[in-house]
N, C-alpha and C positions, 0 to 999 in steps of 0.2 A: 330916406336916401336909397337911391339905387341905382342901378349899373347895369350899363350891354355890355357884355363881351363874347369873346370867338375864340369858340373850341371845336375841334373838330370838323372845319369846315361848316359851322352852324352858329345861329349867332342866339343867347339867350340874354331876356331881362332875370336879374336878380338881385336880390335883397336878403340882407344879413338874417342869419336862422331858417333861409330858403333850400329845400333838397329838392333836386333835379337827378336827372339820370343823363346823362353828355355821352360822347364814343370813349371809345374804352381809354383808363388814363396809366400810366405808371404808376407803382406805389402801393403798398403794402395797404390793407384794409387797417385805420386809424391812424394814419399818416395823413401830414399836410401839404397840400397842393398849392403852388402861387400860380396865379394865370395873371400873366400879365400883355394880353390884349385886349385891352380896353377901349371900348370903341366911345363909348360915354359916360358921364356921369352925371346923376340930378340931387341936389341936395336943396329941397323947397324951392325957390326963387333962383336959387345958382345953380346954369346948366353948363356942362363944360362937355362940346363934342370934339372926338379926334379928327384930325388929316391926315391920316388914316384912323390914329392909336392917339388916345390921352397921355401925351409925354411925363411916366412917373407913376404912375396910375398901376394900383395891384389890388387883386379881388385873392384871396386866403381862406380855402376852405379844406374841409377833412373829409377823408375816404372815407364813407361808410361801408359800399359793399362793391363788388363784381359781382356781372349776373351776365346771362345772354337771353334775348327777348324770346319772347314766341315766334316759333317757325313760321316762313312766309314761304309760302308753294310758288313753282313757278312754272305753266305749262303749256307748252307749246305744239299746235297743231294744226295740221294742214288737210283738209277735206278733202277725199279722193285722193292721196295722196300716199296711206299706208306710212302715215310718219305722225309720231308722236312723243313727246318728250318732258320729261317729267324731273325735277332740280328742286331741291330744299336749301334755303339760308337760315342762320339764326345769326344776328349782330351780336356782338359785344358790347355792353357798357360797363359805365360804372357810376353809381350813385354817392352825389356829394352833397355835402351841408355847408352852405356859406356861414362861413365865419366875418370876417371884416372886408369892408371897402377900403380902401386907403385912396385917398391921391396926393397929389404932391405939396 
């Protein structure tokens, strides 16, 4: 059995005892998380897709950790021009372990 759903403006497949890293969530490290945008589910033979969202449909997993990824450089410049510029990000996430699918 598994599941799409949409975190973060990102949509990932997953399956129970699956750890991912999503954008950063609320919630204390070992705390439970319900995401409940569920865009499909498959379970063998029975496929049940949303219009948008699966009506009922919850994916239940636990914080495992917050982390911010490696720095991504960002540098901007113009030849002949005596302009140069130079900007660092690092994202937010947070890594989770699906626990259960539910639908309705």
């Amino acid at each position: 059995m598994y599941a799409v759903i949409k975190t973060g403006g990102k949509q990932y497949k997953v399956e129970a005892g699956a750890r991912l890293k999503v954008e950063k969530l609320l919630g204390d490290v070992g705390s439970k998380v319900v995401i409940d945008k569920v865009l499909m589910i498959a379970d063998g033979e029975k496929t049940t897709i949303g219009a948008p969202l699966v009506a009922g449909a919850k994916v239940s997993a636990t914080v495992l950790s917050h982390g911010r990824a490696d720095k991504v450089m960002i540098f901007k410049f113009r030849r002949r021009k005596h302009y140069r510029k130079t900007q660092g990000h690092r994202q937010s996430f947070t890594e989770i372990q699906i626990d259960t699918i539910a639908a309705k």
